[in-house]
N, C-alpha and C positions, 0 to 999 in steps of 0.2 A: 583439533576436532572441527569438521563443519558441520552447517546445521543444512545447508540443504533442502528448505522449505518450502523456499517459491521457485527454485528451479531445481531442474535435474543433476546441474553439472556447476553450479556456483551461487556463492554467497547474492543476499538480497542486493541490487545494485539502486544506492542513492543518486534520482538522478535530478531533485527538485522538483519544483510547480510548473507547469509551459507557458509558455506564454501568454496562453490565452483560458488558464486555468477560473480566472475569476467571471470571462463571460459564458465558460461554459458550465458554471456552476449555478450563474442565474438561470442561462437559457431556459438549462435543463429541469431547473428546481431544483438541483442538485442536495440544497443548505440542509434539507430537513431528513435526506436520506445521511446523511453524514452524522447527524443529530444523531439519529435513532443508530445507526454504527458506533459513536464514538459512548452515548450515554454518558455526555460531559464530562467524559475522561480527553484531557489535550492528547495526549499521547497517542492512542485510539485514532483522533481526528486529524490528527498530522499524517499520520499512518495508509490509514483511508484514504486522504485525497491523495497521496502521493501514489500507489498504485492502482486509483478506479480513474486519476486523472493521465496517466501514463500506460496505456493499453500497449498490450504484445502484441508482437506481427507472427507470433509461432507457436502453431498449431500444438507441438509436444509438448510446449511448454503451457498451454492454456491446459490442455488434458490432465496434466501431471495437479496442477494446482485444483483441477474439479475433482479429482482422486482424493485430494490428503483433505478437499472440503467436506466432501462426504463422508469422510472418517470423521470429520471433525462435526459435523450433524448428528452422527450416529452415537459419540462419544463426549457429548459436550462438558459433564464434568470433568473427566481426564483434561479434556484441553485446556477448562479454565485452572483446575488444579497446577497442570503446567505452567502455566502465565503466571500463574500469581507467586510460582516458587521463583522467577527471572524479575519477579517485582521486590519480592524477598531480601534479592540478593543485593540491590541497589538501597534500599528502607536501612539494612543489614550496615552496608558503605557510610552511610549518612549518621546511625548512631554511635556506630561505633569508630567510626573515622577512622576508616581503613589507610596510613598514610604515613609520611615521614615527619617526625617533627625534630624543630632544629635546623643544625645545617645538614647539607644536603652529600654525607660523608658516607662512605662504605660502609660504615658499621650503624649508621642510620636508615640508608637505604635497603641493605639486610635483613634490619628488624623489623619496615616497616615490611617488605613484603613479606616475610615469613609469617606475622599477624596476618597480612591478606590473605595468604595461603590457606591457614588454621581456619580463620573464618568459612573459604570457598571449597574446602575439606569437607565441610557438613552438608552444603549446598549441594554438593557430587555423591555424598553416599543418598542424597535424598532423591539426583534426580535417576541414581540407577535403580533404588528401590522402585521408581516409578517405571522404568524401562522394565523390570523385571516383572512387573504384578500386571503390565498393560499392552504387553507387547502383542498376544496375540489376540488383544480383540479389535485391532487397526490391522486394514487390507490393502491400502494407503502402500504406492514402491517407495514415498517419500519418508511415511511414518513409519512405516518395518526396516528402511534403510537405518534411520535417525535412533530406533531404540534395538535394534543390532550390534552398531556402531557404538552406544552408552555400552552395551553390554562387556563389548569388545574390551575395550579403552579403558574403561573403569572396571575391571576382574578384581579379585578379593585381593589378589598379589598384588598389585597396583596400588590399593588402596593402603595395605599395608604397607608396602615400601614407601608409600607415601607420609603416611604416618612417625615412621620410622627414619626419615629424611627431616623431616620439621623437628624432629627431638633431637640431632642431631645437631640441627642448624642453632640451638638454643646456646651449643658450648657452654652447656652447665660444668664442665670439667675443664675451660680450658681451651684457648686457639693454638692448635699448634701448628708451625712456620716450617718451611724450612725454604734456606735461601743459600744464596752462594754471593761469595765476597767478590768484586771486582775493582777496577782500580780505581787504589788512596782507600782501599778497605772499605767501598760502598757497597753495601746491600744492594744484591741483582737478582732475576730469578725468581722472587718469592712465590712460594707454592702452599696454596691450603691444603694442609695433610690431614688423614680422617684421622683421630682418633683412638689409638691403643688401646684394644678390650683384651683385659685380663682378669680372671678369675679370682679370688681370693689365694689358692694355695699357689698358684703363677708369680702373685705380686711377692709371698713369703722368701718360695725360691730363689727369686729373679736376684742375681749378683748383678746386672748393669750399673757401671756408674751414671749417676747421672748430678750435670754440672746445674748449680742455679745461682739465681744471685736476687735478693730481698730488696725493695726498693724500699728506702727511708718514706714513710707515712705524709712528711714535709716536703718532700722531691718534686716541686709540682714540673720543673725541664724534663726529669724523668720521664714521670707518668705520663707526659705529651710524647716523648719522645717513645714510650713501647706503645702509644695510644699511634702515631703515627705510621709504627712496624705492624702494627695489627690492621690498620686501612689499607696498605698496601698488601698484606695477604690475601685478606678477604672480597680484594676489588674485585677481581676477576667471577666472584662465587657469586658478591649479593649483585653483579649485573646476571647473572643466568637466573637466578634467585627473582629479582624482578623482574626480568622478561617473563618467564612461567605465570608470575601472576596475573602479569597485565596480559598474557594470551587468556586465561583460561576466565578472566574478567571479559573480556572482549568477547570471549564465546557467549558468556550469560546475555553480554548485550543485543548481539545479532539472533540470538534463541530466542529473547523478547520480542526483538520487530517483527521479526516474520511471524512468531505465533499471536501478534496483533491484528494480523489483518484476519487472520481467520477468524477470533473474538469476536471483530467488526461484524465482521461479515454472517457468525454465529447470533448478535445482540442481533441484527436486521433480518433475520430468517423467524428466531422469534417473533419476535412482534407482527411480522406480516402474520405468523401462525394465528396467531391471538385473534388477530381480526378477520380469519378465515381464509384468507387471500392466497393463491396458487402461485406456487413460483416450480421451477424445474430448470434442468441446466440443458445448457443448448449446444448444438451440434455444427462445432467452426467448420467451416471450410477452407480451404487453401485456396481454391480462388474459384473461378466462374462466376456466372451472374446471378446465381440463386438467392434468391432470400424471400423465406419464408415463414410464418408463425398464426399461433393459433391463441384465440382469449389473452393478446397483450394487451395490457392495461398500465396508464401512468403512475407510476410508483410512489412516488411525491404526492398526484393527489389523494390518492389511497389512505397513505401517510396521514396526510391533513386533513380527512373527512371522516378517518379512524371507521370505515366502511369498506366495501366492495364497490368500486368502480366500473362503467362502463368496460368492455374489451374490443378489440375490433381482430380481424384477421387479413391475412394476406398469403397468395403465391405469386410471384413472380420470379422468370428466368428470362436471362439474356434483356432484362431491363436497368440503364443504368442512368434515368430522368424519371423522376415521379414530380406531378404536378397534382396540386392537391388544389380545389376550388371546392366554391359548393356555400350553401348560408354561412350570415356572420353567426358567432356563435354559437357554431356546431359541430365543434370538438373538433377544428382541424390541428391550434396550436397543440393539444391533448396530445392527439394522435403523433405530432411532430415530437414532442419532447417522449414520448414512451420509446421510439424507434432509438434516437439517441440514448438513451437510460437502458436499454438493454444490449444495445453493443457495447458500451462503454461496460456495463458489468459482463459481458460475458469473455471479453479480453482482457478481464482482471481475474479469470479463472475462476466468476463466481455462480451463480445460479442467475435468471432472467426473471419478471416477472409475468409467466406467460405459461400454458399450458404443453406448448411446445417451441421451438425458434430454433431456425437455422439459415446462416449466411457466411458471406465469406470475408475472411478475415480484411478487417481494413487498413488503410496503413495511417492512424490518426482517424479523430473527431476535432471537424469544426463547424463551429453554430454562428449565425451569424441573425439576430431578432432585432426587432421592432423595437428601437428606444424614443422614452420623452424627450424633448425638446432640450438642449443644452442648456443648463439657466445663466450658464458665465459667459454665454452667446460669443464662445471663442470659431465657431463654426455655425451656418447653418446646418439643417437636418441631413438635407442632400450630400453636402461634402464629407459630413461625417457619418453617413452609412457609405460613402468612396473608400472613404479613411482607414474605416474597420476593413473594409475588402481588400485593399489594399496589402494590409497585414497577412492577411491569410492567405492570399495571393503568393505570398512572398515567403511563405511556411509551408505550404500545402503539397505535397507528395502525391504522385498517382498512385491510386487505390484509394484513397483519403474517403473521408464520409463527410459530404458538407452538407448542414441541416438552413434551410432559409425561409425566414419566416414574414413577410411581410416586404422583401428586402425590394429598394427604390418605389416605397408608396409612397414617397415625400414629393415627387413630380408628378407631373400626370402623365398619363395611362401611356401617350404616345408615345414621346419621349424616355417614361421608366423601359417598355417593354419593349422597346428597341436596344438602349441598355443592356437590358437584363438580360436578351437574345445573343449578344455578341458575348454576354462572361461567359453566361451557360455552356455555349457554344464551347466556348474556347475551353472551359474545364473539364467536358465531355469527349472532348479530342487527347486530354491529358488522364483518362481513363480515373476520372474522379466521379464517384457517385453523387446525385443528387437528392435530396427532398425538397421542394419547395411549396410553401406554400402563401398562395397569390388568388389575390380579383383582377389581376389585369387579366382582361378576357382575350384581350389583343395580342397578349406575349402567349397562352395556352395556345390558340390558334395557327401560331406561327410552326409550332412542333406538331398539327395532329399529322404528318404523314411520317415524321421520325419513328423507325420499328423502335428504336431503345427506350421509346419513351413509353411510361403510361400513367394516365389520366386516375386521377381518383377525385372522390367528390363526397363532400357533409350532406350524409341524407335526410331529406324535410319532408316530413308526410304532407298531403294534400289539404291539412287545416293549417300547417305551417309550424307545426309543433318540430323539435328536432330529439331526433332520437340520439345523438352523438357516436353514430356509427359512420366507421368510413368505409364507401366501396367503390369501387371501380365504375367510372363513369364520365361521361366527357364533359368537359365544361359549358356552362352556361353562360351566356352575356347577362347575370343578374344574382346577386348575391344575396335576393331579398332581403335586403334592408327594412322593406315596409313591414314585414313582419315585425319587428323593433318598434318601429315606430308606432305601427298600431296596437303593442301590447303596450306599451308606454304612458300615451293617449288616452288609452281606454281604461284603464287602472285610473291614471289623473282626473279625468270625468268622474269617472266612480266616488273617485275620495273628493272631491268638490263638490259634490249633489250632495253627498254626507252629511258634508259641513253645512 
């Protein structure tokens, strides 16, 4: 059986954390959206990061997984209900120690999977009860595959002859052999035969002779020696006997991770609900230069302020530099981390946090922010935002999405933005998208006759207030700092006249 959940055509593929898993977790704010996914379950959170950290490059495949999440929106008890019976089955493993004990002999190995069996017996008439009572209120090609498929597999014949395999397997009556003699009169051949059903007036009639022979009670060479004819019968039975279990254990396993991420991703839909906050799912592209959206908002701070945040909007085509300038804070890093936070969830096949969004598929996310000072001063600041480039450098795919946040404001202006112009350059040429955002006035300037590029800028009304909106607009040599400085100041004065 597969489960067929996060893709069309195969099992969920474990592929790890990437490399750059842990700074794109800060970049982004990532920790608190995983939080509110995982709702301090590990499992959940392991889950989570491994595919919102590992985006698809394919369009059918992001479609297919916004399909079986929308079932999974529409149906949320069904789906935890299902989760928690794959929880079940593992709780189930643990108390009652689904296993072999002793040595590790055919006629142990036998028994122990035949309990495993009994046990994953009950767990299969439950989850086709579930297929049966739920099938048709999932629209989902994945979720009407997946309980088609139970229906299929699991038929009432099935279950019965299943049933009726395990009381067999118990040889309450008896293993019976049969073998052929080879040479010096060794046992060869051995074959587990089913069982003789005969009736009562059968057994009356029946003239067969049949030959036997009593082992003496004290015979302990004996009792090893038919304990040894009986391992070699059965060898062959309890290895198919144990395969069956550990497949159909392995199914419960991969039926829990994949229906994890939807949970996740169900616990994070929630809660954005709670707090009034719009999310909808967004519309990939295969490629071109479009990307556009409408009331995206940073999700993390959302998250954190248990509020409605700021949103900003965008259209852009055939743009693949945005340079973002404009006041110190005034929502440019914001604006930076929400762009990243909804590609990254929308090539996990999940919903965005935005009214509308649509762009074209990327190939990878990499963020590259503004760190404090080393304190083991194994580097200065300079060589180690080289260091980090470096890396992604050395990682980065065209198509890629690299996010940059402040990056070479450890030198000055001259210097950073002649830097900064030859990476840019050169990642721009390797059909890598950009965000940056920067006060070198010197390095915006260098691009204003570039068509691929466009200018956006933190809007400051004319008292100096900032609204935390970003829009389109060219840069300024002036990042009004003194605005900072004079609310600073002037608070300080305030609360010292006070005193």
């Amino acid at each position: 059986m597969k489960v067929f959940l996060m893709y069309p055509d195969r099992d969920f593929e474990e592929k790890g954390l990437p490399f750059n898993a842990d700074d794109i977790i800060e970049d982004l704010g990532l920790q608190i959206v995983f939080n509110h996914m995982s709702r301090g379950d590990h499992y959940l959170l392991d889950v989570s990061k491994e595919v919102l950290l590992n985006p698809l490059s394919d369009k059918t495949a992001i479609l297919y997984r916004q399909e079986i999440l929308k079932d999974t929106l529409r149906n949320p008890e069904v789906i935890r209900s299902l989760y928690q019976l794959t929880i079940d089955v593992e709780e189930n493993k643990r108390e009652k120690w689904w296993g072999i004990f002793g040595w590790k002999t055919p006629t142990n190995i036998l028994s122990g999977a035949r309990k495993t069996l009994e046990a994953l017996l009950e767990f299969l008439k439950k989850l086709r009860e579930m297929a049966d009572n739920n099938k048709e209120r999932f629209q989902s090609r994945g979720f009407r595959r997946f309980f088609e498929m139970i229906q299929k597999e699991l038929d009432d014949d099935y279950l019965k002859e299943f049933e009726k395999q395990l009381e067999t397997l118990k040889f309450s009556k008896g293993v019976l052999l049969s073998v052929s003699l080879g040479k010096g009169n060794e046992g060869e051949n051995y074959i587990l035969s089913k069982p003789l059903e005969k009736n009562w007036l059968q057994k009356l009639l029946s003239r067969e002779k049949v030959y036997s022979y009593k082992l003496h009670p004290r015979d302990e060479a004996g009792a090893q020696a038919l304990d040894d004819l009986k391992n070699k019968g059965i060898h062959r039975a309890a290895t198919v006997v144990a395969c069956a279990a550990k497949h159909i254990e392995s199914f419960f396993k991969k039926l829990r991770k994949e229906l994890a991420f939807y949970v996740a991703a169900l616990n994070l839909a929630e809660d954005l609900r709670k707090l009034g906050s719009t999310i909808s799912f967004p519309a990939p592209l295969e490629n071109g230069g479009l990307i556009q959206f409408k009331n995206l908002y940073n999700i993390s701070l959302a998250l954190a302020m248990k509020k409605g945040v700021v949103s900003n909007d965008l259209s852009a085509n055939g743009k693949e530099v945005f340079i973002i300038t404009g006041a110190n804070r005034g929502g440019k890093t914001t604006f930076l981390r929400s762009i990243g936070q909804a590609v990254l969830m929308m090539q996990a096949g999940m919903f965005v946090t935005a009214s509308y969004f649509s762009s074209r598929i990327h190939e990878g996310v990499f963020t590259h922010f503004r760190r404090e000072e080393d304190k083991n001063l194994r580097m200065g600041k300079f060589e180690e935002e080289l260091s980090r480039m470096d890396k992604i450098v050395s990682n980065i795919k065209p198509g890629a999405l690299l996010l940059l946040n402040e990056f070479l404001s450890s030198t000055n202006e001259r210097e950073g933005s002649e830097i900064a112009y030859q990476i840019v350059k050169a990642l721009l040429e390797n059909q890598i998208r950009i965000f940056y955002v920067t006060h070198m006035y010197a390095l915006a300037r260098r691009f204003s006759e570039d068509e691929s590029v466009m200018f956006l800028r933190a809007e400051r009304t004319p008292s100096g207030e900032r609204t935390f909106k970003i829009k389109e607009g060219k840069p300024l040599p002036t990042s009004f700092g003194i605005d900072i400085y004079k609310k600073l100041f002037d608070d300080y004065s305030k609360s010292s006249i006070e005193v």
